[in-house]
N, C-alpha and C positions, 0 to 999 in steps of 0.2 A: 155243234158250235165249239170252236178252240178259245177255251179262257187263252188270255193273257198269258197266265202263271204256268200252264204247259208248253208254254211256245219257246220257255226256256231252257235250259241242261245245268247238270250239275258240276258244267266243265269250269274251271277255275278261268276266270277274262283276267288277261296278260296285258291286254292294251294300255298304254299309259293312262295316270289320273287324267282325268282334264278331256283328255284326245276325243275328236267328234264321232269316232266311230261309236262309243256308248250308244251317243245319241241317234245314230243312225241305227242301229240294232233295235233299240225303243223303238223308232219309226216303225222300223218293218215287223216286229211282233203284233203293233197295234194295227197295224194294213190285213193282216194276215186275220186279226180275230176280228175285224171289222166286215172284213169278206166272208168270213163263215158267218157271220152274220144274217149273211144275206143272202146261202144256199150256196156257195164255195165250200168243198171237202179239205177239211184238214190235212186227210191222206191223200190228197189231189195234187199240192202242192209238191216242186220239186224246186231245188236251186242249183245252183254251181258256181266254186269261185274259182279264182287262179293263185297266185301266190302272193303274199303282198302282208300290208298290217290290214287289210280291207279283209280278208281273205279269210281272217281268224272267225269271224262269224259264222263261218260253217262250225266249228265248235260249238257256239253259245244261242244257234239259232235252230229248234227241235223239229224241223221239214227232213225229208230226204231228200239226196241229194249224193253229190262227186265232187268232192277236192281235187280240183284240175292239176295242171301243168300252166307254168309263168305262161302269159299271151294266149291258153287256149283254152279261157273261159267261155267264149261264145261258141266254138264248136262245140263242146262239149253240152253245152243247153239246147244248142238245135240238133244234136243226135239225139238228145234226152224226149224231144217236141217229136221226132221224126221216127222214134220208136213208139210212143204214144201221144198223139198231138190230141186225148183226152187232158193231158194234165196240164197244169200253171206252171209256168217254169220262171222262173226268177235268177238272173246272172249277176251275181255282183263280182266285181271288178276294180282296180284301180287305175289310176291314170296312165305309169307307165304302163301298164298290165296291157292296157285297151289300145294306146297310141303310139308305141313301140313296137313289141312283137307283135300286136291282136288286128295292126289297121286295117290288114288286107278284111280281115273276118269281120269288122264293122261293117267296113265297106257294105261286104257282099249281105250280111245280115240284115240290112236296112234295105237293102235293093231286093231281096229276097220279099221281104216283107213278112219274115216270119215269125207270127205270134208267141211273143215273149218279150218280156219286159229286159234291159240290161240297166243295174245300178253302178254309175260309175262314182267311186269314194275318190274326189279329186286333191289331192293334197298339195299338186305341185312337185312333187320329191319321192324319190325313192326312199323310202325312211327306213322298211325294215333291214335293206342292209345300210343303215347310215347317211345317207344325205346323198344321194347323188341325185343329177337331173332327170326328169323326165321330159315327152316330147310339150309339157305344159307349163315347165317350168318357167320364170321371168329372165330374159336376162341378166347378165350380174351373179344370179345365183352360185354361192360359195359355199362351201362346207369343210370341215376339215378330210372329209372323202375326194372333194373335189375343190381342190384349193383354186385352181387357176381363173374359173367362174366361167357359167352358161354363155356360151357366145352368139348360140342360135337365137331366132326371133320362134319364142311360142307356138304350138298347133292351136287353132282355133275349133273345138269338136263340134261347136254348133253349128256352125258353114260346113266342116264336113257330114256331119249327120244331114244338113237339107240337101248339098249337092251328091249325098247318095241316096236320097229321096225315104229316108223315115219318114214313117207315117205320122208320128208320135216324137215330139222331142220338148224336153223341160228341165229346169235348174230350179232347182230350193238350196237352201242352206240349213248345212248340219242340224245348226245350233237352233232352228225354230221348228220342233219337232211333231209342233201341230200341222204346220204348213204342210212339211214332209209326208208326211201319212198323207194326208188329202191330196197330192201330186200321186204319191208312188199309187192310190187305189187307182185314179183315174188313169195311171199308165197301167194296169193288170186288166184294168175291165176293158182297155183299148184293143180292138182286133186287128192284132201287127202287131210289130218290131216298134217297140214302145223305149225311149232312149231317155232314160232320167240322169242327169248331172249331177250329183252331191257336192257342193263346193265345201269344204273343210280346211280347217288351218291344221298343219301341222306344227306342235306347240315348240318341239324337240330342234327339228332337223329345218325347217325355211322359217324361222319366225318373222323374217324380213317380211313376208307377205301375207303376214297373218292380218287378224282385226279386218276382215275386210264388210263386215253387219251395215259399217253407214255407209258404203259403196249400194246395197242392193237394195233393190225397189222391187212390189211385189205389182204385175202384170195381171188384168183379165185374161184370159182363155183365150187362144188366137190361133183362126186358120187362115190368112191373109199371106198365102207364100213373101209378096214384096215385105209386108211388116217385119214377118219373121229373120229377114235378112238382112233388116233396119237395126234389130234387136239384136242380132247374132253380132253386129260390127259396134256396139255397147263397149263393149269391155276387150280390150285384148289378150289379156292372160298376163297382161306385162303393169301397166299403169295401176300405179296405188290409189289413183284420183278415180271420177269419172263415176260412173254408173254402171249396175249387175244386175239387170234383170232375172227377176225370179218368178216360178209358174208355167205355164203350159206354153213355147215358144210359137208351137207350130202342130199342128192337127190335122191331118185329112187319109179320114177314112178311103180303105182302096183293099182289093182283090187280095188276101194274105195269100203264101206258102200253102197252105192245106186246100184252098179255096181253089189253085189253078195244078194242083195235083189231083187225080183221079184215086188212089190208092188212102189217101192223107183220109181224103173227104170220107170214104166208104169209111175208115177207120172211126172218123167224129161221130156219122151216120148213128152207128154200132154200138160207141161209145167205148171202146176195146183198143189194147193195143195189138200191134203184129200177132201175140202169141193167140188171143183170142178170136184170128179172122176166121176163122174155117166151122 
């Protein structure tokens, strides 16, 4: 079993006071001792970020793991699955990180259906260099990086996550970090490409769309494809009004990556990775 207290490092967190990533770090120490818990290996566990303020938690978070390349956080989790598709593999990611350079690799990682969880810390912004947009940003968005302001209309990730057919897709927010934990296990024990959202304010760089707590409602557990797609058109990434669904969007178990590989399977079989088949 993983205490709490080891899941930490003695790296120095850089993230701003305030900033939701703390909290999401909390989250996922306490997912992680909660699954050892329950017969999950601590050494089992593996992660991968990309580059971002999300990203810094491979520092403060005691799993092994690969500090990616900006946008190539999820290939780097599914070579990690596909060297050993024994272990847990855990992607966190940021919003530009995923919906910029990484979309083609959502895409195909949710159509794949390959078991692994991806956290995406959505802040709206590019903060760690300064404020520029991402593809979630609202329009209007201004900073003094990008003075002339967002002109696009928002990506919607949760319409994209169902029309590339996730088996798993869910939103919590940051700042309620019991909720979080109770999302992010249920996306680990989920067999498939498990897509968790982290909505967060960033306090620095878009405060324009921060506070958004009384926006969201917390949702039962739902595998109702049409609901799911009722929910997903909620919120648009844009309006400060309106309603955020939070919790399990959309559910349905289905044939993973290892399951319609022959080599994957022998590997699970075994319980070994590549080095071990022979």
């Amino acid at each position: 079993m993983a205490d709490k207290k080891i899941l930490g490092t003695k790296e120095t967190v850089t993230w701003c006071p305030g900033c939701p990533n703390h909290m999401i770090l909390e989250s996922a120490k306490r997912t992680i001792a909660k699954l050892t818990e329950q017969g999950y290996k601590h050494e089992n566990f593996a992660m991968t970020t990309g580059i971002g303020c999300h990203a810094k938690i491979f520092d403060y978070l005691n799993i092994s793991g690969y500090y990616g390349l900006h946008g190539r956080t999820i290939p780097t989790a599914l070579g990690i699955k596909l060297g050993n598709p024994n272990l847990t593999v855990l992607a966190f990611a940021g919003d530009g990180d995923t919906y910029a350079e990484g979309t083609a690799h959502f895409i195909h990682a949710a159509r794949f259906n390959a078991d692994m969880t991806l956290v995406v810390h959505d802040n709206q912004s590019f903060s760690l260099t300064t404020g520029q947009p991402t593809p979630t940003s609202q329009q209007g968005f201004k900073s003094k990086a990008y003075p002339m302001g967002e002109v696009s209309i928002p990506l919607n990730p949760v319409k994209l996550a169902l029309a590339s057919n996730a088996s798993f897709i869910a939103r919590c927010n940051a700042r309620d970090i019991n909720h979080t934990t109770e999302i992010l296990e249920k996306a680990v024990k989920h067999k498939g490409f498990s897509f968790v959202e982290i909505i967060q304010d960033c306090l620095i760089f878009n405060p324009e769309i921060n506070n958004k707590d009384k926006m969201m409602y917390k949702i039962p557990d739902n595998k109702d494809r049409k609901k799911a797609e009722a929910l997903a058109d909620e919120w648009d990434y844009n309006s400060k009004n309106g309603k955020i669904p939070v919790g399990v969007i959309y559910q349905k178990p289905r044939l993973t990556l290892d399951d319609n590989w022959p080599q994957l399977k022998k590997l699970k079989e075994k319980g070994v990775g590549w080095k071990g088949i022979n």
